[in-house]
C-alpha positions as CSV (number, residue, x, y, z in Angstrom):
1,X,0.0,0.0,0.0
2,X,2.7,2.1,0.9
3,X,4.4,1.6,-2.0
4,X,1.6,2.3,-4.2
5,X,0.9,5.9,-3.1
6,X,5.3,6.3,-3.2
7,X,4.5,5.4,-6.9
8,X,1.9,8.0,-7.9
9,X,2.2,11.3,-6.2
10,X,4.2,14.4,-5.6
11,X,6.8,14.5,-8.6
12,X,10.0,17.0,-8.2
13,X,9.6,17.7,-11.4
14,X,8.9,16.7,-15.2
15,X,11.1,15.7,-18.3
16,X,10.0,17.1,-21.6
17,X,11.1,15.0,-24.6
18,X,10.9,17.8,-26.9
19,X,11.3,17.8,-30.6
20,X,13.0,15.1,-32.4
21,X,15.5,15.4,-35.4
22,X,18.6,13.5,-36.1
23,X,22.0,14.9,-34.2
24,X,23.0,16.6,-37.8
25,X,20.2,18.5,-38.1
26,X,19.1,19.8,-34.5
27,X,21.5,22.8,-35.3
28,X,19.5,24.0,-38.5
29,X,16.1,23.1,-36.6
30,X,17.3,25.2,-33.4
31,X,18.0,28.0,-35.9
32,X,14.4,27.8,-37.3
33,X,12.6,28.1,-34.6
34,X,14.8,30.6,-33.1
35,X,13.9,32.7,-36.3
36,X,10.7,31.7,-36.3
37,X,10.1,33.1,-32.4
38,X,12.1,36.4,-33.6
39,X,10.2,37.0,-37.2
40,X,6.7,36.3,-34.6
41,X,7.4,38.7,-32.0
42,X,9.2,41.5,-34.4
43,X,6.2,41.1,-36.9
44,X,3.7,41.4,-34.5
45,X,5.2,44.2,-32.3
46,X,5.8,46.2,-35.5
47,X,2.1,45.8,-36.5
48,X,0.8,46.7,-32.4
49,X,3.2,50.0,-32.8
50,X,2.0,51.2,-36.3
51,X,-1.6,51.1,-34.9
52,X,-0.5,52.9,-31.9
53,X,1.2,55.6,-33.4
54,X,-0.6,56.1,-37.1
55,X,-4.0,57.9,-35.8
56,X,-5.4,56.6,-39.2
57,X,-5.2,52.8,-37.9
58,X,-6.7,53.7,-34.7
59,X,-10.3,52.2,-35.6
60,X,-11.9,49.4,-34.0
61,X,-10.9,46.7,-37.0
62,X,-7.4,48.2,-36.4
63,X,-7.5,48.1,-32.2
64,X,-8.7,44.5,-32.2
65,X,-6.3,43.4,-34.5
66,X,-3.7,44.9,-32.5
67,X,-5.2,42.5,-29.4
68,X,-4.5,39.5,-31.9
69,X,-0.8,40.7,-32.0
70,X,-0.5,40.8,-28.6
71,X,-1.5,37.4,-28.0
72,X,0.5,36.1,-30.8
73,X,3.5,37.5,-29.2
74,X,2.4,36.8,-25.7
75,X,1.3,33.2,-27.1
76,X,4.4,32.3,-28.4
77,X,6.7,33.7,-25.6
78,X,5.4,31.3,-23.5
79,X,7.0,28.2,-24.8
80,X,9.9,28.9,-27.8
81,X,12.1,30.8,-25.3
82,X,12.0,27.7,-22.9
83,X,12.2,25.3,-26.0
84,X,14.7,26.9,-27.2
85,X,17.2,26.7,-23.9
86,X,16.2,23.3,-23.4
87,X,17.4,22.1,-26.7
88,X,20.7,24.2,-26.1
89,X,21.4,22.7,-23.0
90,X,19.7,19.5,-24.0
91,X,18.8,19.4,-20.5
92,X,14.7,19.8,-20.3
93,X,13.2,19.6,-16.8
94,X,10.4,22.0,-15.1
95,X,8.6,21.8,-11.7
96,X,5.3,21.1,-11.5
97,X,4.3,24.8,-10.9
98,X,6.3,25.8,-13.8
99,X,4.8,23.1,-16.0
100,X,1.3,24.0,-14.3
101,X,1.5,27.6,-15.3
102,X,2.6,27.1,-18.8
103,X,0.1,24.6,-19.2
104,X,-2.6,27.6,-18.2
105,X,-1.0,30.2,-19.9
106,X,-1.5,28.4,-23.4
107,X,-5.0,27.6,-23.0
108,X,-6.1,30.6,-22.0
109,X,-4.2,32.7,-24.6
110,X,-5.7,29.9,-27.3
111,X,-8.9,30.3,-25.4
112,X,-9.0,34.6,-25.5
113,X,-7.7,34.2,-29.2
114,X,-10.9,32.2,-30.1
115,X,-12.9,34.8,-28.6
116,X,-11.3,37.8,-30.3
117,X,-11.4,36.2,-33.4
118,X,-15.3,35.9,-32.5
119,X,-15.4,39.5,-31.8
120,X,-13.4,40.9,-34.7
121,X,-16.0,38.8,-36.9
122,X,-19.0,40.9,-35.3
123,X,-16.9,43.8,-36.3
124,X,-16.8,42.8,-40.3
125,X,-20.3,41.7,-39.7
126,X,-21.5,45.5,-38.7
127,X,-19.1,47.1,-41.2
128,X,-20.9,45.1,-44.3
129,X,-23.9,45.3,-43.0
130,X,-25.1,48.5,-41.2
131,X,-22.3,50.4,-43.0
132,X,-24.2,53.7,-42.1
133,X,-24.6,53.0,-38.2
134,X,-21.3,51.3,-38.1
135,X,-19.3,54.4,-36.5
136,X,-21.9,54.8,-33.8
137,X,-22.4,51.0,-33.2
138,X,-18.5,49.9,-33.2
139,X,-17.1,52.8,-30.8
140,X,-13.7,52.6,-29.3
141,X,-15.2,52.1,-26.0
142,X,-17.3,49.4,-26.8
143,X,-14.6,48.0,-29.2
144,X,-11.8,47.9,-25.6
145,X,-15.1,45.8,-23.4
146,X,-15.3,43.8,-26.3
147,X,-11.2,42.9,-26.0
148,X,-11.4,43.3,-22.5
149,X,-14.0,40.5,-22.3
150,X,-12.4,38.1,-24.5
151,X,-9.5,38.4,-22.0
152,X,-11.3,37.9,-19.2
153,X,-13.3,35.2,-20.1
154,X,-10.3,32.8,-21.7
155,X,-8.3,33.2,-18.8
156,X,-11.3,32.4,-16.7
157,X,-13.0,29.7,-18.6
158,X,-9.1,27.9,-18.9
159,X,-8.8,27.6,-15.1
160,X,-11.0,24.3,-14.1
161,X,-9.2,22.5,-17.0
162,X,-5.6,23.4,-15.8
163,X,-6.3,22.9,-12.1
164,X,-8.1,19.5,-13.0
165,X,-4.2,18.5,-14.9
166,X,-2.3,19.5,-12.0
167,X,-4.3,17.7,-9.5
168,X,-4.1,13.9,-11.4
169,X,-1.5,11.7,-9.8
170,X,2.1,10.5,-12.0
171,X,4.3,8.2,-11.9
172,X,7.4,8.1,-9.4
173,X,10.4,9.5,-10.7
174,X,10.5,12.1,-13.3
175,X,7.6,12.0,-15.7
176,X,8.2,12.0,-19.2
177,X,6.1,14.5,-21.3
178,X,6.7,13.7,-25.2
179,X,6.6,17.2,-26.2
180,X,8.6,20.4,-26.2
181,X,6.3,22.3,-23.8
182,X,3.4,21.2,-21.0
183,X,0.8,20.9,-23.3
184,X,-2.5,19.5,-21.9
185,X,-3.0,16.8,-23.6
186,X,0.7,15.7,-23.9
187,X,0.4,16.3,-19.8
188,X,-2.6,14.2,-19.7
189,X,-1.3,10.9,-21.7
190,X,1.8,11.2,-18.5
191,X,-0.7,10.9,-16.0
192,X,-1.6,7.1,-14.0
193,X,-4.7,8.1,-13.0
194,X,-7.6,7.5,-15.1
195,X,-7.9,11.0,-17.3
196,X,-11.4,10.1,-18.8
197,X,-13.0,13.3,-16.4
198,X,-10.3,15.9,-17.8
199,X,-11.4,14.7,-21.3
200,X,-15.0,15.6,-20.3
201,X,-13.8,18.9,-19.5
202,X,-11.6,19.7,-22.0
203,X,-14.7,18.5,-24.6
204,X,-17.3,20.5,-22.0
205,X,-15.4,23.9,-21.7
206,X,-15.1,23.8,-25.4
207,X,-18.0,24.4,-26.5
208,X,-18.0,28.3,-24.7
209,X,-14.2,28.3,-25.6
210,X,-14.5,27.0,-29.2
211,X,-17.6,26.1,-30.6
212,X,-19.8,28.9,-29.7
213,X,-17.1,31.6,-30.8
214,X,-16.8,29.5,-34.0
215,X,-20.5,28.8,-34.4
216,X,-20.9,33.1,-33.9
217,X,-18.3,33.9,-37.0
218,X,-20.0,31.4,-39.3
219,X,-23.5,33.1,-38.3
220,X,-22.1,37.2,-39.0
221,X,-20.1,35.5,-42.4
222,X,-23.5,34.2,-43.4
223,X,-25.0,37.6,-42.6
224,X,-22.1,39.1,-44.5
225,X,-22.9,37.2,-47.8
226,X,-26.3,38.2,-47.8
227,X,-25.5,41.4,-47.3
228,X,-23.1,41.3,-50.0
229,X,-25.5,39.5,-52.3
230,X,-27.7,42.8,-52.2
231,X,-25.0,45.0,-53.4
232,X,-25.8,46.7,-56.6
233,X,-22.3,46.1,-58.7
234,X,-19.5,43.1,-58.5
235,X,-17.2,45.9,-57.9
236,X,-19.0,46.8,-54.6
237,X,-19.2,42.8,-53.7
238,X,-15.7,42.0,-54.2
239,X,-14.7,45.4,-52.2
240,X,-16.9,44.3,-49.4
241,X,-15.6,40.7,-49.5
242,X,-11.9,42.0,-49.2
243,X,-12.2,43.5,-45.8
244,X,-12.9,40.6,-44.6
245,X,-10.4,37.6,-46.4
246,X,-7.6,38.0,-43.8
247,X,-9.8,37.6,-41.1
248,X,-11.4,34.2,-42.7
249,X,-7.5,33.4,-43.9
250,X,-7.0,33.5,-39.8
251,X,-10.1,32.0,-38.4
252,X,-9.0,28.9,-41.0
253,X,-5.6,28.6,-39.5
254,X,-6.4,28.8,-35.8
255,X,-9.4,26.5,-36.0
256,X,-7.9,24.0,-38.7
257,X,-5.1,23.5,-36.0
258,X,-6.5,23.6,-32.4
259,X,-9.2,21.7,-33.3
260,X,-7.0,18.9,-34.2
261,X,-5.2,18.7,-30.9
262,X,-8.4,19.9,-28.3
263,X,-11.5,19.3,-30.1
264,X,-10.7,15.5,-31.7
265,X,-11.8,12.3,-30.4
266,X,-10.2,10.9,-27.4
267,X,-9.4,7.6,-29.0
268,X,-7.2,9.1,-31.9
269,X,-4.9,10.0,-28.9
270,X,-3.4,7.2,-29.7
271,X,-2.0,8.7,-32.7
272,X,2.0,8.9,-32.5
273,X,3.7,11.8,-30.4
274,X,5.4,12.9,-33.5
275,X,2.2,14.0,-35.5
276,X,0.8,16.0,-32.1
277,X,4.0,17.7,-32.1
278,X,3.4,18.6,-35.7
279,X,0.6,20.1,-35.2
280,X,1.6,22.1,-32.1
281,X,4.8,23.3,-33.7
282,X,2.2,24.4,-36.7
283,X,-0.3,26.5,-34.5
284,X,2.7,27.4,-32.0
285,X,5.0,28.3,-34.4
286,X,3.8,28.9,-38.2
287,X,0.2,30.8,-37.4
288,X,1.6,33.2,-35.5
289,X,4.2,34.1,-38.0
290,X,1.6,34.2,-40.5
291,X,-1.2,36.4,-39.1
292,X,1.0,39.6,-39.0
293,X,2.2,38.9,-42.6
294,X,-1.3,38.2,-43.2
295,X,-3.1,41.1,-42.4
296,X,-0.3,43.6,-43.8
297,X,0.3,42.5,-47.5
298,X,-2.5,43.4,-49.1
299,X,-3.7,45.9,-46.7
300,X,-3.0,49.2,-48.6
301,X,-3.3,51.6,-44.9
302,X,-0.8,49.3,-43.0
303,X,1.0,50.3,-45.9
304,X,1.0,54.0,-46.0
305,X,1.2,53.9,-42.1
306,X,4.4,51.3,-42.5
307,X,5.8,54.0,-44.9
308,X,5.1,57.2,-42.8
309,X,6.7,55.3,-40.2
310,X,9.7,54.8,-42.1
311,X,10.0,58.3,-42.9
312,X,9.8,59.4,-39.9
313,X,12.6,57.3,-38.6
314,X,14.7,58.5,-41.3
315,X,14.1,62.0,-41.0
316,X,15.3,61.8,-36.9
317,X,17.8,60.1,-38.2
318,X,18.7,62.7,-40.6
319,X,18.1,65.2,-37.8
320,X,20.3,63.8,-35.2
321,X,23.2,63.8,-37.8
């Protein structure tokens, strides 16, 4: 009996596996990501500055998408760095609490993105559709609650799931987590109690988390068509339509990829480590690069705020010379 509870409770710490590549190639991998973590936070920072400083950005589309940054940046911070020192050191240990805030930290970041996606698709929605009431419908105050609850809400609603992980018992020793940061359900499949409750949760929390954010963007894009479909000209359609193909171009990446990993059935968990890390390293690592890049190329006033930027630089430059 005695030995039994020494096998299951209170572990010192855990052992993350992290990413796997060949001995010749960790060095170009290492590199990648390290770019990948720089180009994530530099792109996004850039785009959360122009929007501060350009007056002509500082509309609601503009201040939500700025919130998205943010939690790109703030999203991504949370694991790479750690991942990154852990494959330098190639020693990859963190305490429970450690592991227990990261795990928390990433849902609710993925948690308040879902919902700020959800909000910055009511946005489109009113912009297409009540065009003329938009400006006194979408105001800058109602546009920060709208942020401010998307906040508040994912790092509420993230809290029974990560307190329900951290409270399963593991095995003796040092558990082994086959990932490169505490994910939940990599921390789950290291637990030796029965997990089949946390899966209820995790499949329970979300639907407020997940579904009902997603199930509100398809609702305001199938007002949006409508809306569109009433337009006069295919000029005026296609114009309306553009405004809102980055946001779509997002919603696909975020959901195509965190739906995978949280939303899936519990028995394809028994799918090899190596594909969940995939995907991870995909939604960690590639969507966040992408958003910033996404949002900017074809988006002539991020532009013209980009260049005024620029010129501005230049010209204290020129005047400090």
């Amino acid at each position: 009996m005695d030995s039994a509870a020494g096998n299951e409770s209170g572990t010192p710490d855990f052992v993350l596996l992290g990413l796997w590549a060949p001995p010749a190639l960790r060095p170009l991998l290492w590199t990648a990501l390290l770019a990948a973590y720089l180009a994530t936070v530099l792109g996004n920072g850039a785009l959360v500055g122009l929007i501060a400083l350009d007056r002509r950005l500082q509309r609601p589309m503009y201040l939500l998408l700025s919130h998205l940054a943010l939690l790109d940046a703030a999203y991504v911070s949370t694991t790479l760095p750690q991942a990154l020192a852990h494959m330098a050191a190639r020693r990859a240990r963190l305490s429970r609490a450690r592991c227990g805030a990261q795990l928390y930290l990433g849902l609710s970041l993925g948690s308040c993105e879902a919902l700020l996606l959800a909000a910055m698709a009511l946005d489109r929605s009113l912009a297409v559709c009540r065009p003329l009431r938009y400006t006194a419908l979408v105001t800058p105050l109602r546009c920060a609650a709208l942020a401010g609850a998307a906040w508040t809400l994912g790092f509420a609603l993230s809290v029974p799931n990560a307190a329900a992980a951290l409270r399963l018992r593991f095995c003796a020793g040092r558990p082994a987590v086959d990932h490169f940061f505490c994910e939940l359900p990599a921390v789950l499949r290291t637990a030796c109690a029965d997990t089949t409750a946390n899966h209820r949760l995790i499949y329970g929390l979300g639907v407020p988390t997940l579904l009902v954010p997603l199930a509100f963007i398809l609702a305001s894009y199938a007002s949006i068509l409508v809306a569109v479909g009433k337009l006069p000209s295919t000029r005026s359609r296609l114009k309306a339509l553009s405004t809102c193909s980055s946001h779509l171009a997002v919603v696909g990446l975020f959901y195509g990829t965190v739906s995978a990993m949280y939303l899936r059935p519990r028995a394809s968990s028994a799918l090899p480590a190596r594909q969940h890390k995939l995907v991870a390293v995909f939604y960690l690592v590639v969507t966040p690069v992408l958003n910033p890049l996404i949002y900017s190329l074809r988006n002539r006033e991020v532009h013209v705020a980009a260049r005024h930027a620029l010129a501005r630089l230049r010209g204290g430059r020129a005047a400090l010379g």
